[in-house]
MDAnalysis code that builds the backbone (N, CA, C; Angstrom):
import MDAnalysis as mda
import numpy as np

u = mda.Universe.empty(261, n_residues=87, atom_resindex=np.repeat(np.arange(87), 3), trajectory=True)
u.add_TopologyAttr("name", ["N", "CA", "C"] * 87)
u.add_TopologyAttr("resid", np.arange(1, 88))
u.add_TopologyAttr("resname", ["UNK", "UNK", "UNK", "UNK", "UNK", "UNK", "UNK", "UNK", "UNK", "UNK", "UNK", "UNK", "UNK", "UNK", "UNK", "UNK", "UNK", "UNK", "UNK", "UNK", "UNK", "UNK", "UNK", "UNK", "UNK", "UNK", "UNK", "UNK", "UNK", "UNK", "UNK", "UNK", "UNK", "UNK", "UNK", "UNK", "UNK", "UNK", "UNK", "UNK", "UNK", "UNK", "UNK", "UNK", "UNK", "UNK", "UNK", "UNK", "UNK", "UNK", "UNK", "UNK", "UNK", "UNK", "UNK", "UNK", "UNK", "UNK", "UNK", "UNK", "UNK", "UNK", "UNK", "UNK", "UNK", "UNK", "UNK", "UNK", "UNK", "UNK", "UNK", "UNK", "UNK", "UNK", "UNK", "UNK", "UNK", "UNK", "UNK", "UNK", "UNK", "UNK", "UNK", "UNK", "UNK", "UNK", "UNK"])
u.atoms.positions = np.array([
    [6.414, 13.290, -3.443],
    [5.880, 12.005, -3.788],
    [7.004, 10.990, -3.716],
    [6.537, 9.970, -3.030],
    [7.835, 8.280, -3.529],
    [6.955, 7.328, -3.635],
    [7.586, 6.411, -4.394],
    [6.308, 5.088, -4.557],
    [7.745, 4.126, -3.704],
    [7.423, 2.592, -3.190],
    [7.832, 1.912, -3.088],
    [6.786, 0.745, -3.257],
    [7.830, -0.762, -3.157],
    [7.396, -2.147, -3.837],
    [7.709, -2.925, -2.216],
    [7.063, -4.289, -2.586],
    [7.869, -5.111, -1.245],
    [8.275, -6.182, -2.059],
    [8.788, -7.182, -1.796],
    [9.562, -8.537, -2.155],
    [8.275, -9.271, -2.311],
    [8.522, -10.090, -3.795],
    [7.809, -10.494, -4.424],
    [7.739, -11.801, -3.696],
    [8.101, -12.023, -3.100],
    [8.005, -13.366, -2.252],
    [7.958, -13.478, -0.724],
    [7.213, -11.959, -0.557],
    [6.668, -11.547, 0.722],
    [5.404, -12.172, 1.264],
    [4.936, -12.856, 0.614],
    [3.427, -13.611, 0.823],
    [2.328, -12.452, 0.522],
    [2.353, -11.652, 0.246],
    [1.123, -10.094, 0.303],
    [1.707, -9.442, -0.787],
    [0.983, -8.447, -1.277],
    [1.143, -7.557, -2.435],
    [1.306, -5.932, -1.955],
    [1.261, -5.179, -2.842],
    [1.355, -3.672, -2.431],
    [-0.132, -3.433, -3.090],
    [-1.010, -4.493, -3.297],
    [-2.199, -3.769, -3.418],
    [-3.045, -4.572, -2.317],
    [-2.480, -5.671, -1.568],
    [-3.042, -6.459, 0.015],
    [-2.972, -4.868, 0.748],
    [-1.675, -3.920, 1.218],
    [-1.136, -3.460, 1.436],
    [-2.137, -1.775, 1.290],
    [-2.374, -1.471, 0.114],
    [-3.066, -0.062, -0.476],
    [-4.854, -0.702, 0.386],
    [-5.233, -1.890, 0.155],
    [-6.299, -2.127, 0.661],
    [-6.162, -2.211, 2.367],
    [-5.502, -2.147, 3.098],
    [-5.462, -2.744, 4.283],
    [-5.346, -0.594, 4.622],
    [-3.958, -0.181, 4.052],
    [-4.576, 1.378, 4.170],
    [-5.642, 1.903, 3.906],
    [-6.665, 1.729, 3.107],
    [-7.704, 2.353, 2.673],
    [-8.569, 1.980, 3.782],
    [-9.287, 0.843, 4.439],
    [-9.289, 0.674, 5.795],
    [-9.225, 1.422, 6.811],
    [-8.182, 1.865, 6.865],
    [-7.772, 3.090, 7.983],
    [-7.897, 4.089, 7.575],
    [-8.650, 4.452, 6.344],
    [-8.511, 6.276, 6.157],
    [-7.777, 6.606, 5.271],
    [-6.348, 5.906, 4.746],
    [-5.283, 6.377, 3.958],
    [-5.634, 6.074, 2.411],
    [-5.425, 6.948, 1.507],
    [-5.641, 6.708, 0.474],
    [-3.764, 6.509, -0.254],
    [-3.465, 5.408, -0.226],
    [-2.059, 5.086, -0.819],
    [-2.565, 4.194, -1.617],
    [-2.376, 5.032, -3.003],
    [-2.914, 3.860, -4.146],
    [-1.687, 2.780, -4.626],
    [-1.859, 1.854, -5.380],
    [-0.915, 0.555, -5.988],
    [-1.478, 0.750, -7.444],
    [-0.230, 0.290, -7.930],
    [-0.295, -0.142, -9.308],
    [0.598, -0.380, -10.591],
    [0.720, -0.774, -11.459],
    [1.462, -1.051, -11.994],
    [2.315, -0.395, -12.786],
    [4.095, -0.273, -13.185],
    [4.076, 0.814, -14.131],
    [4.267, 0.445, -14.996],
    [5.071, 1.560, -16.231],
    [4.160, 2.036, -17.813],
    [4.971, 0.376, -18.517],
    [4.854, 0.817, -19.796],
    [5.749, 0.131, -20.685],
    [7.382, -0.269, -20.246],
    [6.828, -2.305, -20.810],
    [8.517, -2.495, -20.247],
    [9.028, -2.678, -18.861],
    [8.242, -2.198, -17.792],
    [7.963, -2.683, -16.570],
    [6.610, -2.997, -15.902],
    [5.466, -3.375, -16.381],
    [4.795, -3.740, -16.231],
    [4.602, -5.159, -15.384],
    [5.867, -5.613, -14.926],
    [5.964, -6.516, -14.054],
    [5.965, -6.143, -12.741],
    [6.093, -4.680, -12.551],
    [6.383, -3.677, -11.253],
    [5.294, -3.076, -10.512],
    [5.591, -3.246, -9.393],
    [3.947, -2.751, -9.036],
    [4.596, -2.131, -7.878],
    [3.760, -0.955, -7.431],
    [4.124, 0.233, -6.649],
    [3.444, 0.599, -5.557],
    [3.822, 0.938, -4.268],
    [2.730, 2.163, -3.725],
    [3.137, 3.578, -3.801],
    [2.711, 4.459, -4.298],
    [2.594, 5.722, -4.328],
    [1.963, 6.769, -3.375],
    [2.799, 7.314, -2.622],
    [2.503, 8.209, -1.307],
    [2.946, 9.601, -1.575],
    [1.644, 10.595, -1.807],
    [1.893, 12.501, -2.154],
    [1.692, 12.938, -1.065],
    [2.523, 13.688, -0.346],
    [2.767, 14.300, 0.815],
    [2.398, 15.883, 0.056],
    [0.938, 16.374, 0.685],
    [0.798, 17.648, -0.222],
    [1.314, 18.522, 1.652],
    [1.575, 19.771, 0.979],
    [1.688, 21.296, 1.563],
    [0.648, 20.850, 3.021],
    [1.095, 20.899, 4.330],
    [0.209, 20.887, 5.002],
    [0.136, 19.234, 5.572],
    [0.653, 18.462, 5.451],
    [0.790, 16.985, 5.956],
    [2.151, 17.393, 7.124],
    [1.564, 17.298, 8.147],
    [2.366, 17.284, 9.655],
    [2.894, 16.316, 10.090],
    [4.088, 16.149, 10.738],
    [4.847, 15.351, 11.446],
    [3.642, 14.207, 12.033],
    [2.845, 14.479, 13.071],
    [1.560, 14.016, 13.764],
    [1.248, 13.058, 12.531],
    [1.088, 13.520, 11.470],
    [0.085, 12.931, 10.446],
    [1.159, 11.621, 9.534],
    [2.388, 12.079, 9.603],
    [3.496, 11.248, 9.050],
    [3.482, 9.848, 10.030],
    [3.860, 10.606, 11.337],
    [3.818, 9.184, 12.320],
    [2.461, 8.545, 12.185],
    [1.383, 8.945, 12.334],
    [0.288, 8.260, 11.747],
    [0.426, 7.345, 10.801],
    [0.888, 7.566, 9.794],
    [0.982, 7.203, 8.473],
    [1.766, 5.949, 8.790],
    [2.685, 6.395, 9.317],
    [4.184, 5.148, 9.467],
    [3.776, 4.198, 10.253],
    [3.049, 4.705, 11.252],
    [2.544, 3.463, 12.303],
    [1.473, 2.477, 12.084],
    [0.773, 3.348, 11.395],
    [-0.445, 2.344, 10.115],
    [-0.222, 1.249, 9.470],
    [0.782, 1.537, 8.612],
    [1.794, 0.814, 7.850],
    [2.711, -0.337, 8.373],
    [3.237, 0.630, 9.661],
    [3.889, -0.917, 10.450],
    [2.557, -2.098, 10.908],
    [1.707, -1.611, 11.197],
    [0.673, -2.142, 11.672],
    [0.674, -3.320, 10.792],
    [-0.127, -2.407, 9.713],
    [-0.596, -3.413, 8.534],
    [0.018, -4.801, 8.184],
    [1.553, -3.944, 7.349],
    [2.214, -4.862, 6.789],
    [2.937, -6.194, 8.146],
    [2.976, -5.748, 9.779],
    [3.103, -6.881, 10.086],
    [1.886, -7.943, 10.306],
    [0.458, -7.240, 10.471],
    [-0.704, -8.255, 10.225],
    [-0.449, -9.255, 8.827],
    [-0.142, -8.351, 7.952],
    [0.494, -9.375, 6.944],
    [0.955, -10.063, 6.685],
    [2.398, -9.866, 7.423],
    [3.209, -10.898, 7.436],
    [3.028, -12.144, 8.477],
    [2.070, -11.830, 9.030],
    [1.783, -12.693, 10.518],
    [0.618, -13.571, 9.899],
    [-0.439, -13.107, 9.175],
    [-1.684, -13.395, 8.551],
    [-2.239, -13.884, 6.465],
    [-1.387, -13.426, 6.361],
    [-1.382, -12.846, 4.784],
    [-2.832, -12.411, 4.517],
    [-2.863, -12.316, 3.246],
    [-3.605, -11.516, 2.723],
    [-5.341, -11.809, 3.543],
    [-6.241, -10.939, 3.635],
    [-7.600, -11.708, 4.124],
    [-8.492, -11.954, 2.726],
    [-8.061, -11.106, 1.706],
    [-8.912, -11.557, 0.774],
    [-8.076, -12.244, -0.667],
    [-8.423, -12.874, -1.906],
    [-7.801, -13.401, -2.795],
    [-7.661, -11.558, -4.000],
    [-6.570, -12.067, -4.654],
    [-6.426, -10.925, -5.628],
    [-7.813, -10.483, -6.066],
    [-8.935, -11.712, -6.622],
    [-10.022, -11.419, -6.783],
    [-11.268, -10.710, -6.502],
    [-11.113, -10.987, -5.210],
    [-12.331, -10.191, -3.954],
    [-11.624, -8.770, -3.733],
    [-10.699, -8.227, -3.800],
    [-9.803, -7.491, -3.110],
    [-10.561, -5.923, -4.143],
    [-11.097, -5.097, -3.545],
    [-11.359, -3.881, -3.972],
    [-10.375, -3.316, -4.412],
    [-10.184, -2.477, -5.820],
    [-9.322, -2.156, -6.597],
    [-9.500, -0.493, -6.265],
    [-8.433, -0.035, -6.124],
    [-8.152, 1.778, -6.014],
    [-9.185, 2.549, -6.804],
    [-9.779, 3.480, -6.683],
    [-10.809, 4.215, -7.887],
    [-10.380, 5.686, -7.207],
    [-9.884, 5.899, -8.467],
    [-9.539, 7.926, -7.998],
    [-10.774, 8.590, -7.895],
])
């Protein structure tokens, strides 16, 4: 497992970001952490037993995808409209 963040003054979020993956198939959830950092917000990616190279570059190229539609576009929806992660 690793979580990472982007720059808070990236124009997009890591939950623009978890929604734009979910889109494509990927379930990379966002969210905030515990006590005391609650200003922090994350994506969290579990690489279980059985996730292949094939499936990594997938993953990575998704991601480049995304986050440069992002940066080219920003977000398509407001924090509001934006479908929230549900395990």
């Amino acid at each position: 497992m690793f979580a990472f963040t982007v720059d808070p003054n990236a124009g997009y979020s890591v939950y623009d970001i978890s929604d734009a993956l979910r889109r494509r198939g990927w379930q990379v959830p966002a969210y905030t952490l515990c006590a005391n950092l609650e200003s922090v917000s994350v994506l969290r990616i579990v690489v279980r037993n059985g996730f292949s190279r094939d499936l990594a570059d997938l993953l990575i190229d998704d991601l480049k995808r995304e986050v440069g539609l992002l940066r080219h576009h920003g977000p398509a929806q407001s924090p509001a409209e934006r479908e929230h992660f549900h395990h």
